[in-house]
C-alpha positions as CSV (number, residue, x, y, z in Angstrom):
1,X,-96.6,-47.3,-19.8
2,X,-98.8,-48.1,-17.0
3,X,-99.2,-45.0,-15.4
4,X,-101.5,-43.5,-12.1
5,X,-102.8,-40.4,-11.2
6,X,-103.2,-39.3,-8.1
7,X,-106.1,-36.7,-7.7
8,X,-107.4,-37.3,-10.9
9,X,-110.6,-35.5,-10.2
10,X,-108.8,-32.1,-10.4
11,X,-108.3,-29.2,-12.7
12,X,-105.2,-30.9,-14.4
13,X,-105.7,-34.4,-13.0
14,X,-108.9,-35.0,-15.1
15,X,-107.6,-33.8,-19.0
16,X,-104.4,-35.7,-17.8
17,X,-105.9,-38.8,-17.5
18,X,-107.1,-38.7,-21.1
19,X,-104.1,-36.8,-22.3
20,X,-102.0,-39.7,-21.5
21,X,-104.5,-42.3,-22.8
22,X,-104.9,-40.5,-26.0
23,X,-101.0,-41.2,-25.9
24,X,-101.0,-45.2,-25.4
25,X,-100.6,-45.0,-22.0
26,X,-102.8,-47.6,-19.8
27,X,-104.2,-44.7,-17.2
28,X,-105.4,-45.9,-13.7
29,X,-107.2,-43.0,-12.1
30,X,-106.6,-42.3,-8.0
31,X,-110.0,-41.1,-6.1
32,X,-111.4,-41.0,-3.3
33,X,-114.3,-42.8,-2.3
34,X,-116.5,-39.8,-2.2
35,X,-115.3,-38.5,-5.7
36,X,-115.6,-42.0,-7.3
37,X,-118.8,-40.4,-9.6
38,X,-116.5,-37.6,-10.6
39,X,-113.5,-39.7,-11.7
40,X,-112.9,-39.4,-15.6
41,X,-112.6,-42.1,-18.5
42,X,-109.8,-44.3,-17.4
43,X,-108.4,-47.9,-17.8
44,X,-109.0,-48.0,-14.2
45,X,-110.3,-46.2,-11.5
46,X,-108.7,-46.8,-8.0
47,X,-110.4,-45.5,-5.1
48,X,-108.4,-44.7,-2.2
49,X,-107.6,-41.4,0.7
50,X,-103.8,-40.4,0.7
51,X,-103.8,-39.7,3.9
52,X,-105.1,-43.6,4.9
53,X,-101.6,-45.0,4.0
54,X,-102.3,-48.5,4.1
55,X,-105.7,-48.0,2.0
56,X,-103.4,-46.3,-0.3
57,X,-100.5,-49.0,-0.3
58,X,-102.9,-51.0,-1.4
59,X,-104.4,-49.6,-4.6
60,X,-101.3,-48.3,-6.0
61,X,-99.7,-52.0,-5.3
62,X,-103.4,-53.6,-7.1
63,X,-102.4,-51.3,-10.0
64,X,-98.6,-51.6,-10.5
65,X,-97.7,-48.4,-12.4
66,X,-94.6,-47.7,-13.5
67,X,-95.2,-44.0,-13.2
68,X,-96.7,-42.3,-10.2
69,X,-98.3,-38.8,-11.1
70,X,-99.1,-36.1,-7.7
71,X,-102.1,-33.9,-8.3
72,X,-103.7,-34.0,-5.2
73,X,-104.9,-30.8,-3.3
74,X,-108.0,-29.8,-1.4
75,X,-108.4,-26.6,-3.2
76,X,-111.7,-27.8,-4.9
77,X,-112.8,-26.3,-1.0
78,X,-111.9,-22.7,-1.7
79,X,-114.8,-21.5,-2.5
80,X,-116.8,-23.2,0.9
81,X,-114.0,-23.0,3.2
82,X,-110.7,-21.4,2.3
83,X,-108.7,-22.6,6.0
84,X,-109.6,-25.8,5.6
85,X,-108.6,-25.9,2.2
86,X,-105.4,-24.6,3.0
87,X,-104.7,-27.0,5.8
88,X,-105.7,-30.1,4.4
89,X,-103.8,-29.1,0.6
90,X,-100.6,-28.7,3.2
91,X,-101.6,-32.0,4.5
92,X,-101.7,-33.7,1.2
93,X,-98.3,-32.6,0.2
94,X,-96.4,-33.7,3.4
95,X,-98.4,-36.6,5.0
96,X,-99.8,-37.8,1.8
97,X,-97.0,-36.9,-0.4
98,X,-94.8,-39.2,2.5
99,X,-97.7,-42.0,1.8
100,X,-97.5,-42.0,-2.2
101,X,-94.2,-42.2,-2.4
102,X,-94.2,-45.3,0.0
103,X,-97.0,-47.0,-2.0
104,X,-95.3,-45.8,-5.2
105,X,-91.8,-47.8,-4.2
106,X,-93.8,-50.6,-2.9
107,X,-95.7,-51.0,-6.1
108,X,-92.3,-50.7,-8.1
109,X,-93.2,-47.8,-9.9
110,X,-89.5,-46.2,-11.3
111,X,-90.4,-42.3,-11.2
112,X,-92.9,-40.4,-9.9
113,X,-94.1,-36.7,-11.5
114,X,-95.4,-33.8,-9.0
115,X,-97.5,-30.8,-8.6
116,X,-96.1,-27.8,-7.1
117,X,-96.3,-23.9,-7.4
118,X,-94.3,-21.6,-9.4
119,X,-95.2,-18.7,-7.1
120,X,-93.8,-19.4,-4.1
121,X,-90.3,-17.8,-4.4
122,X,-89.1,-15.2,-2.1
123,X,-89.6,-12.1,-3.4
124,X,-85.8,-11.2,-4.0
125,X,-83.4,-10.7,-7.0
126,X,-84.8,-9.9,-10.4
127,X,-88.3,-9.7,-11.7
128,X,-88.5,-13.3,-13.3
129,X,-86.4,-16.1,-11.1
130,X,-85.3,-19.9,-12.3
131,X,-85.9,-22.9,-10.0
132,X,-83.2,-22.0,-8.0
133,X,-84.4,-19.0,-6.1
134,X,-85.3,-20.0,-2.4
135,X,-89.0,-20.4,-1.1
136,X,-90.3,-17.9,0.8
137,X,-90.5,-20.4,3.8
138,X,-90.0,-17.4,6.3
139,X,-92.9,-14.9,4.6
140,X,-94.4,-12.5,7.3
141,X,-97.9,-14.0,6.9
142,X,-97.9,-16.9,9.1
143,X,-100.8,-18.7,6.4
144,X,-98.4,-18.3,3.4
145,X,-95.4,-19.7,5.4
146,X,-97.2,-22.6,6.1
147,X,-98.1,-23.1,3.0
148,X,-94.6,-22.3,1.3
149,X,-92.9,-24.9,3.8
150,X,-95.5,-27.7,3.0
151,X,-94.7,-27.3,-0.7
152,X,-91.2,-26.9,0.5
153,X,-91.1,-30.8,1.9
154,X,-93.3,-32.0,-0.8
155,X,-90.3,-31.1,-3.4
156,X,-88.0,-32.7,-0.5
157,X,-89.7,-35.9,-0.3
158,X,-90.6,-36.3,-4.5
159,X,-87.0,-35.6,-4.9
160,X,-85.2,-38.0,-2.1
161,X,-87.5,-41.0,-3.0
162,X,-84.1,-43.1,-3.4
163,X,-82.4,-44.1,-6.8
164,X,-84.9,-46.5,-7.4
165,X,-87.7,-43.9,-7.6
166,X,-87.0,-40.8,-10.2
167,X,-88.4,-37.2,-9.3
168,X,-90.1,-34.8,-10.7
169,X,-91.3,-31.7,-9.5
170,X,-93.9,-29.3,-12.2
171,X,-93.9,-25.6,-10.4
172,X,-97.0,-24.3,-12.2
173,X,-97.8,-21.0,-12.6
174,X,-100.8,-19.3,-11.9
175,X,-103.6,-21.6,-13.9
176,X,-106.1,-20.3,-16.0
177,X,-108.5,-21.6,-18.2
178,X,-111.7,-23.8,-17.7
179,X,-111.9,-24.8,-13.7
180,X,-110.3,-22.3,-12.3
181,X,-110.3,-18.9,-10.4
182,X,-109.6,-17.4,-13.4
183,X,-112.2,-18.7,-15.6
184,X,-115.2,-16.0,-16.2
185,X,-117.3,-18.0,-13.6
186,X,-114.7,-18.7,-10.9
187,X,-113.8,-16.7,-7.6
188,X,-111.3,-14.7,-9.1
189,X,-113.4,-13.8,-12.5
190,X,-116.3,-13.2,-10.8
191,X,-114.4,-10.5,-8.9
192,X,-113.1,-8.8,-11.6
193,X,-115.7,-9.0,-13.6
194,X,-117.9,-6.9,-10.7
195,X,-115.7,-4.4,-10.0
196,X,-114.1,-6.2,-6.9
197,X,-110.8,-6.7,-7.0
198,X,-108.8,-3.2,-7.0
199,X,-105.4,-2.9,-8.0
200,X,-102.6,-1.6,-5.1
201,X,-100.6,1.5,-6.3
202,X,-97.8,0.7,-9.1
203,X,-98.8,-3.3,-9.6
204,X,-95.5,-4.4,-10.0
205,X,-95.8,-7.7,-8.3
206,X,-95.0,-9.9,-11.4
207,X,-97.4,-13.0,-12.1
208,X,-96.4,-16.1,-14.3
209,X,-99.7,-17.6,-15.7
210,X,-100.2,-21.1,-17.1
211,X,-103.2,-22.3,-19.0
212,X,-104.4,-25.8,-17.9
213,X,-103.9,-27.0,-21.5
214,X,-100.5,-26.3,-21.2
215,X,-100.1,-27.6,-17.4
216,X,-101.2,-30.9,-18.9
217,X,-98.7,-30.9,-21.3
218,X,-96.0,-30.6,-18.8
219,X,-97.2,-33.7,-17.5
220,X,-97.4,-35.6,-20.2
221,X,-94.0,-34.4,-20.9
222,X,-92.8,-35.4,-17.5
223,X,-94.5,-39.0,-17.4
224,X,-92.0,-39.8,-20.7
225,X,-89.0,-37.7,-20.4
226,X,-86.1,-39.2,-18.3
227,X,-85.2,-36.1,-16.6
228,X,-85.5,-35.4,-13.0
229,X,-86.0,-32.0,-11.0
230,X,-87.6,-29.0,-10.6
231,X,-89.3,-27.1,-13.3
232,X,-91.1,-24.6,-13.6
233,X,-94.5,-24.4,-16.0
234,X,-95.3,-21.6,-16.8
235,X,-96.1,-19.4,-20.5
236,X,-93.1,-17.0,-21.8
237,X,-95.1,-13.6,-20.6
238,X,-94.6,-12.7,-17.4
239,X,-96.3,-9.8,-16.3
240,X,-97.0,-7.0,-13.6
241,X,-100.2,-6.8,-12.0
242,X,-100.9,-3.3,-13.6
243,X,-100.9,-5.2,-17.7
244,X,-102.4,-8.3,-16.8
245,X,-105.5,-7.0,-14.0
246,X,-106.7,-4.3,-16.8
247,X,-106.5,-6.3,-19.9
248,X,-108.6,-8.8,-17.8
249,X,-111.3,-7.0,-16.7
250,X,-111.5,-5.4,-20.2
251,X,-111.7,-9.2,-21.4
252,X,-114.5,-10.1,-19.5
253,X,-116.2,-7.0,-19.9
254,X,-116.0,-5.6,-16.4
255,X,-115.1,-2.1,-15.3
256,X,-111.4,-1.2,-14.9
257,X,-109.8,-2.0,-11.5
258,X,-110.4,1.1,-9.1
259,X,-106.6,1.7,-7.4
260,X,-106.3,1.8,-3.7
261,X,-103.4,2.8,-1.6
262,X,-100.8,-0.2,-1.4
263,X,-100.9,0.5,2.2
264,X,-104.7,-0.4,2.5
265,X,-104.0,-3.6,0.3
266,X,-103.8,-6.3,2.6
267,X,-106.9,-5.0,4.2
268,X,-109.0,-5.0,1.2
269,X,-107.5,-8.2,-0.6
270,X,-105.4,-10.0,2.1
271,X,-101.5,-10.3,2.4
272,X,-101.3,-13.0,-0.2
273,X,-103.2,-11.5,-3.1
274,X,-101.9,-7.9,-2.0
275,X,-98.0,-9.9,-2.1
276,X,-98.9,-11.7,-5.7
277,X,-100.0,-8.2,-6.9
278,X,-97.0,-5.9,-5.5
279,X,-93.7,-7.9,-4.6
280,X,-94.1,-11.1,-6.4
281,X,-91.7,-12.6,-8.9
282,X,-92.2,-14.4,-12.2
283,X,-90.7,-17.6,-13.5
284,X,-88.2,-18.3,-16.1
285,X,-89.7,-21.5,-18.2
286,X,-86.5,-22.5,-19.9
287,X,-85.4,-25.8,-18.1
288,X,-88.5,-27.0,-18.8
289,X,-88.1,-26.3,-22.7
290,X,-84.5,-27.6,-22.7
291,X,-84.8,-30.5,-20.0
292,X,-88.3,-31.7,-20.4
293,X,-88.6,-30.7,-24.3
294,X,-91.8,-28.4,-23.4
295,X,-93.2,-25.5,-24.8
296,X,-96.6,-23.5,-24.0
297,X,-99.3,-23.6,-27.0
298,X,-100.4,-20.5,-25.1
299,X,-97.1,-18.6,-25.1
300,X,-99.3,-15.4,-23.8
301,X,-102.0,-14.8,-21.1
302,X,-102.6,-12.1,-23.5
303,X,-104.6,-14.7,-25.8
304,X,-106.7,-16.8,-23.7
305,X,-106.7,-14.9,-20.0
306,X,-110.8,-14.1,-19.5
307,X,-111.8,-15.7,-22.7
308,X,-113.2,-19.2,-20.8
């Protein structure tokens, strides 16, 4: 199939590309102009902004996929500038999201595959929650909210494309492996691994990781299956802050996370990380296996969490 990926420069976007070459498929790769010497091996590289919406009717028409594949956030910024990565990723998944799905019908494609986040559930009902628990659109933190209701409308949209245009949505968990936060050398590592990141009183917010080799998968899976929804991606161990923050800083060889008063939490680590490490819930993987015919290689964080 011809197939495009959008943000193909990312931490999924980029193995995806060859993932789905490596399967027959004839790959064009979505960029932006200033990531053009970043872009990986592809059939074609198409350079275009999502949020130019006739630049990008335009290249996806030039390349005439049948499959349309969302990666794109900002989150590369983190690191630099963590508001404006934050605004422009919510950008991306309502006013670009809005744009690709135009140029995606306009090109013909027949289905088009999305990123979302596992991890955005309101924290209610049982530890672990399937794709039908509500977003926590009305969180207290006024930055999560925001962020919850743009992923919110990017499921809307992905999903109300019109019969003509199949959706997918891929809820990933929290990603590790190479490229991320969680990698030795990223923000969150780095933390850890210096005796940084404390751990709030009982840890029982639960989190559901995904490596990247398995987020690709899901992909992959998604681009050929003929299902349509939500999904979550995510490995079959959820945990609680007080296993997996431990066993990670023992991984990496950093000291064990000093425990601080939940109350002082959101102080030290801010409401989101204090909410992911004390109220949040885990997600159930099993549509995916049964719908989408997925299954992690990494069935465990245990394995492969601090090792990369």
């Amino acid at each position: 199939m011809r197939v495009l990926v959008a943000g193909a420069t990312g931490v999924v976007g980029h193995p995806l590309v060859g993932a789905l070459r490596a399967r027959g498929h004839e790959v064009s790769a979505l960029v932006r102009a200033e990531s053009r010497d970043r872009a990986p091996e592809a059939d074609a590289v198409v350079v275009a902004d999502a949020l130019d919406r006739e630049g990008l009717l335009s290249a996806v028409s030039a390349a005439r996929p049948e499959v349309v594949v969302h990666q794109m956030t900002a989150l590369r910024l983190l690191p630099a500038d963590p508001v404006e990565a934050f605004a422009l990723t919510a950008r991306l998944r309502t006013e670009g999201t809005a744009n690709l799905v135009a140029a995606a019908r306009a090109a013909g494609a027949r289905r088009l595959v999305a990123q979302s986040v596992a991890f955005a559930a309101a924290p209610a009902g049982g530890p672990v929650l399937d794709e039908d628990a509500p977003l926590y659109v009305d969180a207290p933190d006024a930055g999560w909210a925001a962020t919850v209701r743009a992923v919110a409308e990017l499921e809307r949209q992905v999903l109300g494309g019109g019969p003509d245009l199949a959706g997918v949505v891929l809820r990933y968990g929290t990603l590790y492996g190479p490229g991320t936060g969680y990698a030795r050398i990223g923000g969150t590592g780095q933390r850890v691994l210096t005796g940084k990141f404390p751990l709030p009183e009982g840890g029982s917010g639960i989190t559901s990781f995904v490596h990247v080799v398995d987020a690709v998968g899901a992909a992959v899976a998604a681009v050929e299956s003929e299902a349509t929804g939500v999904f979550h991606v995510a490995d079959d161990d959820p945990a609680p802050a007080a296993q997996w923050l431990p066993h990670f800083a023992r991984t990496l060889g950093g000291p064990p996370p000093r425990t601080i008063p939940a109350a002082l939490a959101p102080r030290l680590l801010g409401w989101f990380m204090t909410h992911q490490l004390t109220a949040a819930r885990g997600a159930a993987n099993d549509r995916a296996r049964t719908e989408l015919g997925w299954k992690p290689l990494r069935p465990s964080w245990r394995d492969g969490l601090g090792r990369e």
